[in-house]
C-alpha positions as CSV (number, residue, x, y, z in Angstrom):
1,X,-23.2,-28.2,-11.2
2,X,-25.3,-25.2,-10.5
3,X,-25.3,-22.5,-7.9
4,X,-27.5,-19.4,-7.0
5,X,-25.4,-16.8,-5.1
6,X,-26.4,-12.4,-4.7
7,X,-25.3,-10.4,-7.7
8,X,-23.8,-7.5,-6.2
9,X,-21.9,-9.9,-3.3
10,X,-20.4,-11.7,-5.8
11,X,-19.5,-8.7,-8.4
12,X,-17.3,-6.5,-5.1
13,X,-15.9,-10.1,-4.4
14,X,-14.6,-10.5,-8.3
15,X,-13.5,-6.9,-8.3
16,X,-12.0,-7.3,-5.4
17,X,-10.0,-10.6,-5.9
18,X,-9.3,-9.8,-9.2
19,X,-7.1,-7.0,-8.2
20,X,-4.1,-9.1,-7.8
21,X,-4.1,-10.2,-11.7
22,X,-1.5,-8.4,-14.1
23,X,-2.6,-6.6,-17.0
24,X,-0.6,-9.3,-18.8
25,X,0.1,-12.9,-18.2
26,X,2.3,-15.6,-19.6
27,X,-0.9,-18.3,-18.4
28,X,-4.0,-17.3,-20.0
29,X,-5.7,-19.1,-16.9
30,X,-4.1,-16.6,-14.8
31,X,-6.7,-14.2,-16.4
32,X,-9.1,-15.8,-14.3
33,X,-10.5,-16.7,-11.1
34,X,-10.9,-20.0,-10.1
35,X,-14.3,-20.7,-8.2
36,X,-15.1,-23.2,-6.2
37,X,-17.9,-25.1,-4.3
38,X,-17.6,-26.9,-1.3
39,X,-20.2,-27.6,1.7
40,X,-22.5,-25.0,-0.1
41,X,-19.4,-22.2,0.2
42,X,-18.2,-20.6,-2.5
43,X,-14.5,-20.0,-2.8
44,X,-12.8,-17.3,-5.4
45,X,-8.6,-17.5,-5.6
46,X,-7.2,-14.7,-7.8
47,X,-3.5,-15.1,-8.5
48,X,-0.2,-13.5,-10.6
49,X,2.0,-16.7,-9.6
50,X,3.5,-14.2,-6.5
51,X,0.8,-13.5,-5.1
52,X,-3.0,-15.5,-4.4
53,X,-6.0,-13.6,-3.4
54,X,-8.6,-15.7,-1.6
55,X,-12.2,-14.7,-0.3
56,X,-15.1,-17.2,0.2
57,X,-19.1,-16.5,0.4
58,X,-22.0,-18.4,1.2
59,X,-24.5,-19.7,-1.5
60,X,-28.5,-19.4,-1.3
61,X,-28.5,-23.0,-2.6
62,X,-26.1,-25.4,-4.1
63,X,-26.7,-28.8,-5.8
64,X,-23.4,-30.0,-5.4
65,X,-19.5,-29.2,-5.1
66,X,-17.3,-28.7,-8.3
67,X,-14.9,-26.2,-9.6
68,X,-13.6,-24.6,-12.8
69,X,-12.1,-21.2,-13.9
70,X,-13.9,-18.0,-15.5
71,X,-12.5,-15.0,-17.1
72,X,-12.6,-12.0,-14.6
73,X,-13.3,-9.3,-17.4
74,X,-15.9,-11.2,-19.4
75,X,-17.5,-12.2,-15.9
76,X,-17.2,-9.0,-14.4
77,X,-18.4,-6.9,-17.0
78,X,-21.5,-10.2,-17.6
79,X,-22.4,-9.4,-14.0
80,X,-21.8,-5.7,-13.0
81,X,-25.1,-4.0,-14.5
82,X,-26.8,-6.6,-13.2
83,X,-29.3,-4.6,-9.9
84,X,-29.4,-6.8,-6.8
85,X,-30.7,-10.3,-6.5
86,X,-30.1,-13.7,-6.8
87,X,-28.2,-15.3,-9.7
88,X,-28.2,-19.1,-11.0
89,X,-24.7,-20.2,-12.4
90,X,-24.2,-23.2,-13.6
91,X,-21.1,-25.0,-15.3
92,X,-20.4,-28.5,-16.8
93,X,-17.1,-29.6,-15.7
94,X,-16.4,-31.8,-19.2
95,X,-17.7,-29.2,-21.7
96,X,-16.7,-26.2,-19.6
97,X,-19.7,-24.5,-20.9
98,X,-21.2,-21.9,-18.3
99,X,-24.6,-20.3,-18.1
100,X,-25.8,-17.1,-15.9
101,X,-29.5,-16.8,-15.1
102,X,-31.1,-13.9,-13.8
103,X,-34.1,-12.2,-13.6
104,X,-34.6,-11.2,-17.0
105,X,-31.9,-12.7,-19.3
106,X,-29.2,-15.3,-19.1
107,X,-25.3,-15.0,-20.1
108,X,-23.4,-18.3,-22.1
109,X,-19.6,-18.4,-22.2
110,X,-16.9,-20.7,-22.0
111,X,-14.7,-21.1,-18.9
112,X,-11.4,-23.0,-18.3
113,X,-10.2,-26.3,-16.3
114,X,-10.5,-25.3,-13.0
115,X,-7.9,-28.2,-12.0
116,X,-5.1,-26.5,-14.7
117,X,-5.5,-23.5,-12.1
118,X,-1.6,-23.1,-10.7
119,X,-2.0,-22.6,-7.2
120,X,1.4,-21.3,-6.2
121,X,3.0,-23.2,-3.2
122,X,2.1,-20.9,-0.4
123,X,3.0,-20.4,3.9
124,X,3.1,-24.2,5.0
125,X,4.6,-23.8,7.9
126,X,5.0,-20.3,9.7
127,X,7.9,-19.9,12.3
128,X,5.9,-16.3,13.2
129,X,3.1,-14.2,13.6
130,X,2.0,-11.2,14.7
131,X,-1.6,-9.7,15.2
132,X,-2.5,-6.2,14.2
133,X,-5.5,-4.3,14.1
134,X,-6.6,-3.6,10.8
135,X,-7.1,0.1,11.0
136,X,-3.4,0.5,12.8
137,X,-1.6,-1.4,10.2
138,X,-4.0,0.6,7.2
139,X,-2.2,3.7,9.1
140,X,1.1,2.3,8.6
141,X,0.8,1.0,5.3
142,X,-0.7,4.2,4.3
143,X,2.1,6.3,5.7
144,X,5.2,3.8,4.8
145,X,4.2,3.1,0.9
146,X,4.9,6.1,-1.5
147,X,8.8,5.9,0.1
148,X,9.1,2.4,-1.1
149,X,11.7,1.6,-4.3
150,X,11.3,0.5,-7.6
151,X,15.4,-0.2,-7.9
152,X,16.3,-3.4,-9.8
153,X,19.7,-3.4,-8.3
154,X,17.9,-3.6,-4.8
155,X,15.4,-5.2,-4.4
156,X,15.5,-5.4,-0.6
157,X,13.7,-1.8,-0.9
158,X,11.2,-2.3,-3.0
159,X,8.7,-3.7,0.1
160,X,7.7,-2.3,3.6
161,X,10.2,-4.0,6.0
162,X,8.4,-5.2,9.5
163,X,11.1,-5.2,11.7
164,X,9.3,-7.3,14.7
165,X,10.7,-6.9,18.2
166,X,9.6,-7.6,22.1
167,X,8.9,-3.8,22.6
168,X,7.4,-2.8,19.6
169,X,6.8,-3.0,16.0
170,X,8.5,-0.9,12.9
171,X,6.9,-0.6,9.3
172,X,9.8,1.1,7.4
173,X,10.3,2.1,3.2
174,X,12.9,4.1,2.3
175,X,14.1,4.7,-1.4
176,X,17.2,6.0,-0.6
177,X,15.8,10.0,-1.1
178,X,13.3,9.7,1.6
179,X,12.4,7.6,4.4
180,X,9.7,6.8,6.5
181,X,10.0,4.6,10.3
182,X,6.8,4.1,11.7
183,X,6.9,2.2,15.2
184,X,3.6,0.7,16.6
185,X,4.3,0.7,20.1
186,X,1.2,-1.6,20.9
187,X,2.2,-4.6,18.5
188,X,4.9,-6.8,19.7
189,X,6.3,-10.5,19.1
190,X,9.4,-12.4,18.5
191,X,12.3,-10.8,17.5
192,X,11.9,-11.2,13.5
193,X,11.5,-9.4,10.5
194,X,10.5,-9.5,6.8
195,X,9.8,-7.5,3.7
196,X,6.4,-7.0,2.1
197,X,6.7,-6.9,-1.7
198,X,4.3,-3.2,-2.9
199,X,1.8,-5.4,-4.5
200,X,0.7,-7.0,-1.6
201,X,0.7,-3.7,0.5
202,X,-1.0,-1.5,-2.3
203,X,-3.7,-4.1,-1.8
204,X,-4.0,-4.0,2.0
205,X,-4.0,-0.5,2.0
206,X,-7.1,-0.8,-0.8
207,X,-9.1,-3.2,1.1
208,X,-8.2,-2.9,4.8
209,X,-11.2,-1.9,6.3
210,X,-11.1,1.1,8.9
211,X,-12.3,-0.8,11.8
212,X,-10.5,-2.4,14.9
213,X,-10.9,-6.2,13.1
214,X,-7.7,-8.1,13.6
215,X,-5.1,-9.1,11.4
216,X,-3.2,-12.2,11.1
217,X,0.3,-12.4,9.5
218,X,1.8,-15.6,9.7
219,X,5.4,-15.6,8.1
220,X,8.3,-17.8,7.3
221,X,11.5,-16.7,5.8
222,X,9.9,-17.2,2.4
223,X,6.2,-16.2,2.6
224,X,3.8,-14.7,4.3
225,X,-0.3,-14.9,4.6
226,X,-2.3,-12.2,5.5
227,X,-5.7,-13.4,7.2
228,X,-8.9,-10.8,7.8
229,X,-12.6,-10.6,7.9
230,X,-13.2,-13.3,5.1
231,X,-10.1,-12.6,2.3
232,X,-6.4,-14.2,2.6
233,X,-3.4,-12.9,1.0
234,X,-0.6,-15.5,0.4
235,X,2.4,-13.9,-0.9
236,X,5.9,-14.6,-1.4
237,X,8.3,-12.5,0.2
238,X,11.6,-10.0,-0.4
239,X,14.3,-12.1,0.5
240,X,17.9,-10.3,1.1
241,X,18.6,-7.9,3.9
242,X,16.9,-4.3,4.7
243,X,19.5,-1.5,5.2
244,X,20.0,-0.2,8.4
245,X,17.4,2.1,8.5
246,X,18.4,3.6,12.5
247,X,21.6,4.7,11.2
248,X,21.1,7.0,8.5
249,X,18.2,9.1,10.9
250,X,20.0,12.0,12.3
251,X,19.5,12.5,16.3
252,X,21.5,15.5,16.4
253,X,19.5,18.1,14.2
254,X,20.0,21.4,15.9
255,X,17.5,23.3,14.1
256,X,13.9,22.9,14.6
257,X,10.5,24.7,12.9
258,X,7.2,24.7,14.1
259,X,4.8,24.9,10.8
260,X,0.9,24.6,10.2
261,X,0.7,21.4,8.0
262,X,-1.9,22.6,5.6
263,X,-0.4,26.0,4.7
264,X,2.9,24.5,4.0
265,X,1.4,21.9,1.8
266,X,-0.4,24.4,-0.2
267,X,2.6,26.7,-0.4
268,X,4.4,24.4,-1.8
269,X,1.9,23.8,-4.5
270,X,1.3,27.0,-5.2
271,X,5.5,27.7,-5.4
272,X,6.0,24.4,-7.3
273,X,4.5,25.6,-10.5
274,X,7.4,27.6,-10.9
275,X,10.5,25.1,-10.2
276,X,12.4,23.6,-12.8
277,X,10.6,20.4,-14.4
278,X,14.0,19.2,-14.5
279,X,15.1,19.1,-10.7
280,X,11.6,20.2,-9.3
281,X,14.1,22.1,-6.6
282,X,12.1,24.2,-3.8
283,X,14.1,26.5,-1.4
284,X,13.4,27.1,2.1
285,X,14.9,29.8,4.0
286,X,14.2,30.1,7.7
287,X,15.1,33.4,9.7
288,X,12.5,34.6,12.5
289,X,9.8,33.5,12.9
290,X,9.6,33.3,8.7
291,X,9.3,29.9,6.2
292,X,10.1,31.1,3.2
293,X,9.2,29.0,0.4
294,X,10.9,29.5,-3.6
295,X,11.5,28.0,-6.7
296,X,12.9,29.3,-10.0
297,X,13.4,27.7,-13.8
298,X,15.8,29.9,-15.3
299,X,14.9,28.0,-19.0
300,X,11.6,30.0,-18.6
301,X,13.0,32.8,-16.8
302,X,9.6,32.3,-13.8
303,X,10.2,32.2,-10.1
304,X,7.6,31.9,-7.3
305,X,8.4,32.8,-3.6
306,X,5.7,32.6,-0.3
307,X,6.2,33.7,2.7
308,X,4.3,31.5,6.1
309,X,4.7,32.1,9.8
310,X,6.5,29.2,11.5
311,X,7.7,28.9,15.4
312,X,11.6,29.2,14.9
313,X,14.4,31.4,16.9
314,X,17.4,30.1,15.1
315,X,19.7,31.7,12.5
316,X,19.1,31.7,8.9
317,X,19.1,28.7,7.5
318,X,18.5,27.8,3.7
319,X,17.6,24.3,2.5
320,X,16.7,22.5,-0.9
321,X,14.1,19.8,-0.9
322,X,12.8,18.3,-4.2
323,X,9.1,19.7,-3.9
324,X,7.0,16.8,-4.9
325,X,8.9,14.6,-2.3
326,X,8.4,16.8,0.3
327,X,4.4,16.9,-0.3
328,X,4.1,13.6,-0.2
329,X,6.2,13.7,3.3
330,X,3.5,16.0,4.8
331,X,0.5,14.3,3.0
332,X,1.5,10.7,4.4
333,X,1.4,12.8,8.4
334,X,-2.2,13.5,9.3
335,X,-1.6,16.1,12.5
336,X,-2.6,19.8,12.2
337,X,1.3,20.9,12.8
338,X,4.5,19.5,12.1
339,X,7.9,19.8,13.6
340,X,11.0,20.4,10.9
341,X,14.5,19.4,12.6
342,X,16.8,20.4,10.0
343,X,21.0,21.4,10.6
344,X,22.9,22.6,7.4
345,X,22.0,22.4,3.8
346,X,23.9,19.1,3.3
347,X,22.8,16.7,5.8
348,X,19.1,15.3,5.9
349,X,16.1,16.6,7.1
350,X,13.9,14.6,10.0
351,X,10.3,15.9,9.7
352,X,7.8,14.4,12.6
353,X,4.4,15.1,13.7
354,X,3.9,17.8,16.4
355,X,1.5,15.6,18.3
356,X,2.3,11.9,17.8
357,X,-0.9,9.3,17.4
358,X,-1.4,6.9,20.8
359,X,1.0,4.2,20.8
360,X,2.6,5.2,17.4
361,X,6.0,7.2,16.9
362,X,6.2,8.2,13.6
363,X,9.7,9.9,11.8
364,X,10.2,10.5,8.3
365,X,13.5,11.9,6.7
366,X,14.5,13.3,3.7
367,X,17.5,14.0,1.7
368,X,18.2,17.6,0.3
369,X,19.1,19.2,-2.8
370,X,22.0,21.2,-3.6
371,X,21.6,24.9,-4.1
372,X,22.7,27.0,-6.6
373,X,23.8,30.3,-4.3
């Protein structure tokens, strides 16, 4: 069987495919990628037995169909220096032996059985599906992703929950200290909903590209496949209910602060260097017109304090937000200013964009800290 196919197609298609594999797995054939030729296509799965990673290219020329499975490393790193053109690869099915011709040299290994390749029971039959445009659901991935869980006690929030309705569309993640709703006002469907495992999502938001090209999700209550440009995602689903997200976001907040993104961001890095490694505490203390921003480790005896102009007439009001979270809050909002509703130290804060995006409505929240004075 032999194939001729461009170098540097095939090498982004490896790296990207191969993406899905885990640093260690319990099938050595789950190392590699199983390739395939059919029609004069070639077809690369990736998988981690959760998750399968498909994308498919055209050949220059083909002498027939066959299949087997490669190493990703060894191939990758065989392939990668190689400067564009076209590659012969050909691979005997009995022996498994493999051969890589290019323009000045050649490359022998050993592959595997192609038909010992577990490929993992996927999306047979979907009872749903929604269509997004790539770059809108990049945007909410993007945004939605650092809040999701890594709790073994609940699983259910360790994914981004769609919660799929007539009107609009959510992508939530919530750890329990912060939370982030994202409703995409211009995708709608069937009333449904699921839960996107992070791999799967930290993928997307790799490899989404940042054009308008549709995406397919077909779902069941099981699993899910992602279709776009020429790659397909089949994954298996979080199974178990999401918490009620609606309930724990506060409608009430009296208090609200009118503050330049940027500055904040970098005041709180700058003030940050100074908070205790062990709570990573940052103050805020609102009074006219004033953000005051502080942090203290009394182990080291250092403190740090900034002052930034804000839009806010209502009486002093001191806060504690761990600082790190709070920077990733802003970071994950992409407007110049951003709107604080806040109402006593104990009780949650809802931070939103000033301006929100066309047909997106973006909250997030965030639990406080408990002061020391």
């Amino acid at each position: 069987m032999k194939f001729s196919v461009s170098s540097t197609l095939l090498c982004n298609k490896m790296q990207i495919v191969s993406r899905v594999q885990n640093s260690k797995n319990s099938l050595a054939i789950l190392n590699c990628v199983l390739f395939e030729i059919n029609g004069g296509m070639l077809r690369l799965t990736a998988s981690d037995s959760e998750t399968t990673f498909v994308t498919s290219l055209q050949t220059i020329e083909c002498d027939g169909d066959g299949v087997i499975a490669i190493d990703s490393k060894q191939f990758i790193n065989a392939i990668k220096e190689i400067p564009e053109q076209p590659i012969s690869i050909s691979f005997n099915e009995d022996t498994l032996a493999i051969e890589i011709n290019y323009q000045n040299g050649k490359f022998n290994f050993i592959g595997q059985n192609g038909h010992e390749f577990p490929i993992i029971q996927g999306l047979t039959e979907a009872n749903n599906t929604i269509c997004i445009p790539s770059s809108t659901l990049l945007n909410g991935i993007t945004r939605t992703l650092f809040a999701v869980a890594d709790n073994e006690l609940r699983p259910q929030m360790n994914g981004v929950y769609f919660d799929i309705t007539p009107d609009y569309t959510t992508l939530v993640a919530t750890d329990g200290h912060k939370l982030v709703r994202n409703s995409i006002l211009s995708v709608k469907g069937e009333t449904s909903a699921f839960i996107m495992p992070k791999k799967p999502a930290l993928m997307l938001k790799t490899i989404l590209p940042k054009d308008s090209e549709d995406v397919i999700i077909s779902f069941n209550a099981q699993n899910a496949k992602i279709e776009f440009a020429d790659y397909s995602i089949n994954c298996r689903l979080i199974e178990g209910r999401y918490p009620n997200y609606n309930s724990v976001i506060p409608t009430d907040n009296p208090f609200r602060v009118l503050v330049d993104r940027s500055a904040f961001i970098s005041a709180l890095r700058r003030v940050s260097v100074s908070a205790s490694a062990s709570s990573s505490l940052i103050k805020l203390h609102l009074e006219s017109n004033t953000l005051t921003t502080s942090a203290q480790d009394i182990d080291f005896s250092t403190s740090a304090e900034e002052h930034i102009m804000c839009e806010y007439d209502g009486g002093p009001l001191s806060i504690g937000f761990s600082g790190p979270f709070l920077i990733d809050v802003l970071n994950s909002i992409s407007c110049q200013d951003v709107t604080l509703e806040l109402a006593d130290p104990s009780r949650a804060g809802v931070i939103v964009p000033a301006e929100q995006e066309e047909n997106e409505n973006v909250i997030m929240l965030l639990m406080p800290m408990m002061l020391q004075d």
